[in-house]
N, C-alpha and C positions, 0 to 999 in steps of 0.2 A: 654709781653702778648703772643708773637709768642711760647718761650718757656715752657711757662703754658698750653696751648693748648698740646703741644707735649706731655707732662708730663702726660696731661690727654688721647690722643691715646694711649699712654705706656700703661697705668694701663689700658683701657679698652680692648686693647690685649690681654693684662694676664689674665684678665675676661673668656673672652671668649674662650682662652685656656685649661682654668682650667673647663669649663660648658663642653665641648667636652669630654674631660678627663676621667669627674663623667658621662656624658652619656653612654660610653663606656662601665665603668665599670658597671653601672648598666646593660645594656642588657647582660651579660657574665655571664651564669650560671657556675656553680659549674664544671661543665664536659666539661667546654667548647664551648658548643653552641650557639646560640644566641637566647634569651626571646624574645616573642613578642612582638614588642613595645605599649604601652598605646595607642589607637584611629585608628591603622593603621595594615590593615587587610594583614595577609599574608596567604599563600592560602593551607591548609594542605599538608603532604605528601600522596599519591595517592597510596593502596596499591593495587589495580585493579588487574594487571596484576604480582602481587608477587606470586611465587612459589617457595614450598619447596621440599626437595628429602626425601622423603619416602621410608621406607625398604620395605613398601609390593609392591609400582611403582617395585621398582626395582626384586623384586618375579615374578610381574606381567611379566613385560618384560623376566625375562630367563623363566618363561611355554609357553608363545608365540613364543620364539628362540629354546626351545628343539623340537627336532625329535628323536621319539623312532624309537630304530630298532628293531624291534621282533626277528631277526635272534639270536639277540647275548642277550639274558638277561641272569641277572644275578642269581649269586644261591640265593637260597629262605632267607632260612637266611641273606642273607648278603642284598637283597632285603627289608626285614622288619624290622634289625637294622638302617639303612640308611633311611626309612620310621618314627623310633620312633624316631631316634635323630633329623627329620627336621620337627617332627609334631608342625602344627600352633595351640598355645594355645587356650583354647574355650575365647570365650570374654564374660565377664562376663556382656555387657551391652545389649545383646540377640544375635543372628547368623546374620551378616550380609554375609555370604557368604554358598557356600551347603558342605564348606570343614568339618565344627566341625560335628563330630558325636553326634547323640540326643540318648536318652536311649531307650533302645529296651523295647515295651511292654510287660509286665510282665502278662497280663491276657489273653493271648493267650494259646489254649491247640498247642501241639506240641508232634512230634511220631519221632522215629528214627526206619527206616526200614532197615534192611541187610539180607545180606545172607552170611552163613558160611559151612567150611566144617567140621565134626565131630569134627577133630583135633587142631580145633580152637578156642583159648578163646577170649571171646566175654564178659566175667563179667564185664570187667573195662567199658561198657557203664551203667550199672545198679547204679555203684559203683561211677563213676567219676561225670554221668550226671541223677542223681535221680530226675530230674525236668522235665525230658524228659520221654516219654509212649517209650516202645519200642514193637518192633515186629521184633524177629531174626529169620530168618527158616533155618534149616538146610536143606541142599540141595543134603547129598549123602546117607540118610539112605535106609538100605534094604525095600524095598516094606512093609511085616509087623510090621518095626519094630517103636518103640516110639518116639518121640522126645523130650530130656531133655529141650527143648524148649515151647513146646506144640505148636509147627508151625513148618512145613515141606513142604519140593515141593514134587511133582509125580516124578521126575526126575529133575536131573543133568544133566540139558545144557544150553546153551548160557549165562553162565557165573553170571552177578547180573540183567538180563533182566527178568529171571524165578522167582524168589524168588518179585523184584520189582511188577511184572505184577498180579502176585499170591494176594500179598494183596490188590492192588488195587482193585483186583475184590472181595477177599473176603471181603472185607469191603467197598462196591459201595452199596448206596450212603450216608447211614442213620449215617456208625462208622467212619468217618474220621473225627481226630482234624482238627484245625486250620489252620496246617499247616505242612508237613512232609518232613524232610529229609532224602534222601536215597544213604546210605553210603557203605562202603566195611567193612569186618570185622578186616581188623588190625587197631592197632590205632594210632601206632606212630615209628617215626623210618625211616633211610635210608640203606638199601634201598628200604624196604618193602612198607613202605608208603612215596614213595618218591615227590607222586600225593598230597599229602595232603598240602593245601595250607594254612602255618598257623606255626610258630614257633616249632623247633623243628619234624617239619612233623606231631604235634599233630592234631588228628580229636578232643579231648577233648579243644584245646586252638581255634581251628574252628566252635566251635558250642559255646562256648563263645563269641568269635567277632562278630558272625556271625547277623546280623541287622534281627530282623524279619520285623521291617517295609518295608523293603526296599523288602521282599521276599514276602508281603500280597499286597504289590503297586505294584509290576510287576508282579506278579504271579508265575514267575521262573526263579529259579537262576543257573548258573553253580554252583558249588564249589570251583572250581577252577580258579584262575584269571590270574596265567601264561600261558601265549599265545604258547606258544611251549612246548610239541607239540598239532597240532591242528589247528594253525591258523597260516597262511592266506588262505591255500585252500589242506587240506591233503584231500579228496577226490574229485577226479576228475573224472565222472564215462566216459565218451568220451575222456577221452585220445587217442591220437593215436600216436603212437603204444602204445597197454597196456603194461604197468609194469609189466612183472609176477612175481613180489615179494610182488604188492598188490591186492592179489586175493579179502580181502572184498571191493577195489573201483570199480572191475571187474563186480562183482553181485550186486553192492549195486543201480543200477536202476530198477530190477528186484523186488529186496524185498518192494521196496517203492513203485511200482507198485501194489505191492498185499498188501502192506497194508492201501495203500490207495485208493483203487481201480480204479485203473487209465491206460490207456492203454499207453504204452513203448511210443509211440510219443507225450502224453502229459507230461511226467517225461523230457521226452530231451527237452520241452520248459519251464517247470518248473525250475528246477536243473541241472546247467550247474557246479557249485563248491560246497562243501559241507564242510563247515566248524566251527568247534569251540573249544574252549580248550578239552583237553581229562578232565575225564578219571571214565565217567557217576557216578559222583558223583554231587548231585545236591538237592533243594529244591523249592519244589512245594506250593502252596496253595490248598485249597479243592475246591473254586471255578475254580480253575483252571483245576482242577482231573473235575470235572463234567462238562467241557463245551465238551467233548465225551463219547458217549453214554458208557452205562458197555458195550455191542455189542462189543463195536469195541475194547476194551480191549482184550473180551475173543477171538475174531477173532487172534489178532497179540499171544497173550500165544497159540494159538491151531496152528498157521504156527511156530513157530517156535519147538512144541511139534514134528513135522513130518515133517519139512524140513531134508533134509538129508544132511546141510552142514555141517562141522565140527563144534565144540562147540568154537575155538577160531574166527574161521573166523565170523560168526553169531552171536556172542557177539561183537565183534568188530563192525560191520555193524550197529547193536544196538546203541555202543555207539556213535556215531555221527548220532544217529537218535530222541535221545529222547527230544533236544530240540524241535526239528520242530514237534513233538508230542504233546508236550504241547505251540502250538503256535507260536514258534519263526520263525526268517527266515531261509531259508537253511545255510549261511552265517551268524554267531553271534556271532561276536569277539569283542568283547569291550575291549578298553586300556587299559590296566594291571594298571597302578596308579588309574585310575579312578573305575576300578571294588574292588579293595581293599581299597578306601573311601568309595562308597557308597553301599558295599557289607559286607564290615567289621568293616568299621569305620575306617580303618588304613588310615587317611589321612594327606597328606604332603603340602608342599609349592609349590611343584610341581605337585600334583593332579589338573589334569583338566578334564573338564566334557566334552571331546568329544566323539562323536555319537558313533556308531556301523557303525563298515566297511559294509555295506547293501548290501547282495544277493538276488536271488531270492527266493520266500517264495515256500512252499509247506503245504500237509495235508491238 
């Protein structure tokens, strides 16, 4: 009997061997994990706190680590190749960011204003940019003589300030488009248009890029987005001791005094630095042209008609004046990547949208 019993522990060992076994193998999937068992709740994986490494985190983190140095940029081209090959694709499921560029409005009227001298061709704007109104004046014809333009100045002086200021007044308030840029008469080329901020130094691939929304939203733009020279503070009219090498930072508290009528101890609390890219090539809106009177046009064209400074020095003074003319502050330097996104569209991985180094304002 004793050994009957044992016989039957044996075989229910084995039993219960073999139930463990076929358990096992049942909860083992395919990949090796373990199935959920039937009745008995196990608690899912917790994906909470899971993060992944993303290429644009990682974009994100080097425009936060970069510091530009204005001192040292780089040349223009090699600036806007190194801008197309890191351009961030537009995302086809709408803008989530202000990097993609949107399409410049196409029902806008728009004017290209310059000034030339006789011996200057000026076609390839008619030719290149037939979409644009223009207004060329020649600026050194004899007293009676015609202009193959049919727009001329009284006189040749201070540079593209004469010929700008001239149409403004002749066409205040009723004939301005939309919107107008006012340009220099070369069009492309180093080192002639060496200012022209735009592939090739082209004004014709600059008024291509060129966002009109961005110019009807602020109301003016420089043209120019490299910061040198210009910025951080090329006039300084209280230097001391003066520079006699920059005779227009000498005079230039003087001129802002009379043209904006203002007595010399309120300019030295006004404008302490004077800055922003050269090189008075820029685009205005018409609201913008109309938030000062025609007056105070024809005042600043009639001082510099009879100022008796020289014609470079007083175009010069000019150019680092016509921002703060149409509004800006004395100080108006915005980041070179940021000004060629949201001024041309050329935007990168490394375009970020920071402020304007802020002076004090004037006008």
């Amino acid at each position: 009997m004793a050994r009957h019993w044992m016989r039957v522990g044996s075989i229910a060992a084995v039993l219960v061997v073999c139930l463990l076994v076929l358990a096992s193998i049942n909860l083992l999937r395919p990949d090796g994990t373990i199935s959920k068992p039937f009745g008995v709740a196990v608690p899912e994986e917790s994906h909470e706190h899971e993060q992944t490494n993303r290429p644009q985190d990682k974009q994100q983190d080097e425009a936060q680590q970069e510091t530009p140095a204005t001192d040292k940029l780089p040349n223009l081209d090699q600036l806007l190749d190194e801008q197309t090959k890191t351009s961030t694709p537009e995302s086809t499921a709408g803008p989530t960011s202000g990097l993609a560029a949107e399409a410049s409005p196409t029902t806008l009227s728009k004017a290209i204003v310059m000034g030339k001298l006789t011996r200057e061709e000026t076609d390839w704007v008619g030719e290149a940019l037939p979409e644009w109104q223009n207004a060329i004046y020649v600026v050194d014809l004899p007293t009676n003589a015609t202009s193959p333009t049919g727009l001329r100045t009284k006189i040749n002086k201070s540079k593209e300030a004469m010929p700008y200021l001239t149409y403004i007044i002749d066409n205040y308030p009723a004939n301005f488009p939309d919107l107008m840029v006012f340009l220099h008469s070369h069009r492309k080329g180093y080192p002639q248009a060496w200012h022209n901020d735009a592939k090739d130094y082209d004004a014709v691939n600059m008024l291509h890029d060129l966002r009109l929304d961005t110019v009807m939203e602020r109301g003016y733009v420089n043209l120019r987005c490299v910061e040198n020279p210009g910025c951080p503070d090329e006039i300084r009219p209280w230097r001391d001791p003066p520079n006699p090498e920059k005779l227009p930072e000498q005079i230039y508290p003087y001129v802002y005094a009379d043209f904006f009528n203002l007595p010399l101890s309120e300019v030295r609390k006004q404008v302490e630095v004077v800055a922003t890219p050269c090189c008075a090539q820029f685009a205005v809106s018409r609201a913008q042209i109309l938030k000062r009177p025609k007056e105070e046009y024809e005042r600043y064209r009639t001082y510099l008609e009879e100022t008796t400074y020289d014609d470079d020095t007083i175009g010069r003074v000019l150019e680092y004046m016509w921002h703060i003319i149409f509004g800006r502050e004395a100080v108006h330097c915005e980041r070179a990547s940021t000004c060629h996104c949201e001024v041309f569209g050329r935007c990168s991985s490394r375009s970020s949208n920071h402020g304007l180094r802020k002076g004090s304002g004037g006008g």
